[in-house]
C-alpha positions in Angstrom: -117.7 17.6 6.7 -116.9 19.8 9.6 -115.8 18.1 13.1 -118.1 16.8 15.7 -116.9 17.2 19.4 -118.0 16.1 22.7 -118.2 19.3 24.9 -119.0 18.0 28.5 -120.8 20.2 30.8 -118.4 20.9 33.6 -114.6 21.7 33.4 -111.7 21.8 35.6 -110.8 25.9 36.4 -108.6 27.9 38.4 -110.8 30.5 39.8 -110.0 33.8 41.6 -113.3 34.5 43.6 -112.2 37.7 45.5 -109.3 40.0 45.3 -106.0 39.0 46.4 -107.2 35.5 47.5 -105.3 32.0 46.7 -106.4 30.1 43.6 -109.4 27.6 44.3 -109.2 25.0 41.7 -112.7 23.5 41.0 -114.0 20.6 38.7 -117.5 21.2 38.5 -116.9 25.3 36.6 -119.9 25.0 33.6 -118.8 25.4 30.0 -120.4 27.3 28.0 -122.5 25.0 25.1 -123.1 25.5 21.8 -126.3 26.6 21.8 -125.7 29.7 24.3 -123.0 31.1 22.4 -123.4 34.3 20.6 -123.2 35.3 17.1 -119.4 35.9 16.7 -118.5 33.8 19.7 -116.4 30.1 19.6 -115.8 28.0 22.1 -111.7 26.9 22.5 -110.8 23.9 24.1 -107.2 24.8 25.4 -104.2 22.7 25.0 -101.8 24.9 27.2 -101.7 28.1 29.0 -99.1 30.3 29.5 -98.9 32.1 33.0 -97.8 35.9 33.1 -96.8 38.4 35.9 -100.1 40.0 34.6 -102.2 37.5 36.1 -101.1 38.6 39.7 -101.5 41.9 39.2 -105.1 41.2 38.3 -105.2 38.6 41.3 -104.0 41.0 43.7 -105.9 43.8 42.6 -103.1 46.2 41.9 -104.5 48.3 38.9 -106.9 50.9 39.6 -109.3 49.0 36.9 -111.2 46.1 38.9 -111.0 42.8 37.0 -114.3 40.9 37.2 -114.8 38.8 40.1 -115.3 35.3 40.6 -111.9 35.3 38.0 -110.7 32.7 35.7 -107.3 34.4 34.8 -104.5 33.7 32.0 -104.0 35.1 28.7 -101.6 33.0 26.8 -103.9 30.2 25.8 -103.5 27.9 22.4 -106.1 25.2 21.8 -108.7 24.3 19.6 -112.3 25.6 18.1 -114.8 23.2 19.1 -117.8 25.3 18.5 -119.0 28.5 16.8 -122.2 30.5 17.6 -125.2 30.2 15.5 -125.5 32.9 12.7 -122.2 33.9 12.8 -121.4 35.1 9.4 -117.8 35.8 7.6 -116.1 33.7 10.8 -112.0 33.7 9.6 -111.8 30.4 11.9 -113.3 27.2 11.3 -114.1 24.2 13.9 -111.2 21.9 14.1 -108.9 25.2 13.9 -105.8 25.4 16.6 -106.0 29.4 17.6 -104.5 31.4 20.2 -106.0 33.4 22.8 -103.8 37.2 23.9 -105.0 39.5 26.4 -106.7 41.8 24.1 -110.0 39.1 24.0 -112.5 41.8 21.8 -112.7 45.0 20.6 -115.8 46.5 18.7 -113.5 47.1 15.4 -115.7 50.0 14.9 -114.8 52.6 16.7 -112.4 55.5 16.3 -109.5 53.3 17.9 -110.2 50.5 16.3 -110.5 52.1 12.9 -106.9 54.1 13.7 -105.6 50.7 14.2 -105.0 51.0 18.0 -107.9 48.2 19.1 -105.8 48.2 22.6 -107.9 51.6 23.0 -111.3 50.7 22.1 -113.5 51.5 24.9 -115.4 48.2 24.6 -112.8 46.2 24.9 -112.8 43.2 26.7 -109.0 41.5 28.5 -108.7 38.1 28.7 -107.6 37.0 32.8 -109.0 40.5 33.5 -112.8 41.3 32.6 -113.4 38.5 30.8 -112.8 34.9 32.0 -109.0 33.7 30.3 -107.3 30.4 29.6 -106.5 28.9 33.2 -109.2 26.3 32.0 -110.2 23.8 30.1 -112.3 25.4 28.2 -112.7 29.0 27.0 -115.2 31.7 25.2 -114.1 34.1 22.6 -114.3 35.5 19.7 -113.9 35.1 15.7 -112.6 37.9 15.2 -109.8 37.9 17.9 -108.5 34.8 18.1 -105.3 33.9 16.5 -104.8 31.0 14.3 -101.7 29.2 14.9 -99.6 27.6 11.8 -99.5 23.8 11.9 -96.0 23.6 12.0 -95.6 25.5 15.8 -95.7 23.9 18.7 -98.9 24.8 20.7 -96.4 25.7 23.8 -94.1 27.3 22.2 -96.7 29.1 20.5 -98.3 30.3 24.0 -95.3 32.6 25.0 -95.9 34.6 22.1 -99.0 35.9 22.6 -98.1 37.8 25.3 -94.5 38.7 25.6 -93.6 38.0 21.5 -96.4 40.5 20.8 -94.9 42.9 23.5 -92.0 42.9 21.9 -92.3 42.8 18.6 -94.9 45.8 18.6 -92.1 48.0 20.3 -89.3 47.1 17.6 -91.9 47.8 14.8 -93.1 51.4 16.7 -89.5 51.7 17.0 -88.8 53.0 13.6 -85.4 51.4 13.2 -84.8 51.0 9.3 -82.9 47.6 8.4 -78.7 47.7 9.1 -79.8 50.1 12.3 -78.3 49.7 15.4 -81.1 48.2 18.3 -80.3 48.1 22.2 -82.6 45.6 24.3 -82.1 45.6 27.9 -82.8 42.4 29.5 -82.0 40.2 26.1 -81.4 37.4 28.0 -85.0 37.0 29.6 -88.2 35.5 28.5 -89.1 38.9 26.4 -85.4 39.7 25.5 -84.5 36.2 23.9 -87.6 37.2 21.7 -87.1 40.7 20.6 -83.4 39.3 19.9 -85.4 37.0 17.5 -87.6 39.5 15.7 -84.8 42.1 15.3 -82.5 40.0 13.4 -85.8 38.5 10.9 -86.5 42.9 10.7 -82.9 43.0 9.7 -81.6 44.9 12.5 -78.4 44.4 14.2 -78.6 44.1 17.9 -76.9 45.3 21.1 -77.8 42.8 23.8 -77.8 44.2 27.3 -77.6 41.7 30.3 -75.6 39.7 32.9 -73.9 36.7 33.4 -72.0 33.7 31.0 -75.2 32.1 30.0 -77.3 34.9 28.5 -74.2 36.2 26.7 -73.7 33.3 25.2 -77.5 32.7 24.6 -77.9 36.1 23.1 -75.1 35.6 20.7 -76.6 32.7 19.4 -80.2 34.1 18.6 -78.1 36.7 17.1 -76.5 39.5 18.9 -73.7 41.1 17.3 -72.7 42.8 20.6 -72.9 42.1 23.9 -73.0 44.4 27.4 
């Protein structure tokens, strides 16, 4: 028997309403019900968010893309599918599922890009905290297809971190095309993106060169697994 949940009709949100202005945190921001979701669509009640540099950018309006104004921002969400649009068909995610939420929030996955595999390119693609409202909420809107499920045995915030900067990093080590027993230099292995990639090369069998300051990232990067240190 799947789930019932209550979905109330107002949410607490952190919303951007024009460009470079402070956050205005509201109570009263609707949620999206059931019945006005679209095929494809699910509704997420969030757990956590993470917060990313990204999220001033798009505040402060420093790309020459325009996010979407009013703004909820954040892209680094983890929560829980409380309800899936009618007619959806061939849904990976059921209700009751703990998914993710990344900045890539849809992409047609029928275009040239997304059929080369590089969905980041789709010209209908849709950014979570950017042109579509993102995770500094209670609840969110996305889709099906894009959101990520999360295995039971993660933590939820711990699981919010890599959706943004694990995925960063890991997509450069495996463009890198370092073969296992090669040599890898990460600048920064210390820092919130660093400790990862430290992480995800030694799982790809890499050997690592960790490049950073001070007493405490040295000895945090040996640990994770760096074989030298700089």
């Amino acid at each position: 028997m799947s789930p019932n949940f209550h979905i109330p009709k107002a949410q607490k949100a952190a919303i951007v309403e024009t460009t470079d202005a402070p956050l205005k945190i509201v109570n009263d921001h609707p949620v999206r019900q059931p019945s006005e979701l679209k095929p494809g669509e699910c509704l997420v009640r969030l757990d956590c968010s993470g917060v990313c540099h990204t999220d001033l950018h798009a505040r402060k309006g420093d790309w020459p893309q325009a996010a979407k104004l009013p703004l909820i921002g954040g892209h680094e969400g983890v929560g829980i599918v409380v309800a899936i649009g009618a007619h959806t068909q061939g849904s990976p995610v059921n209700l009751g599922d703990r998914v993710g939420i990344k900045w890539l929030a849809y992409s047609c996955l029928d275009c040239e890009q997304c059929r080369k595999g590089i969905e980041q390119s789709c010209p209908n693609q849709l950014l979570s905290g950017f042109t579509t409202d993102g995770t500094f909420s209670q609840y969110v809107v996305s889709w099906v297809s894009h959101v990520t499920p999360i295995p039971e045995n993660m933590n939820s915030f711990e699981a919010a971190s890599i959706l943004c900067a694990g995925v960063t990093v890991y997509r450069a080590l495996k463009y890198s095309r370092a073969h296992i027993g090669d040599w890898v230099a990460l600048p920064g292995a210390g820092g919130g993106l660093g400790h990862l990639a430290i992480q995800y090369a030694v799982a790809m069998g890499f050997r690592v060169v960790a490049i950073d300051t001070g007493a405490e990232k040295k000895a945090l990067c040996e640990k994770l697994g760096a074989e030298r240190t700089s």
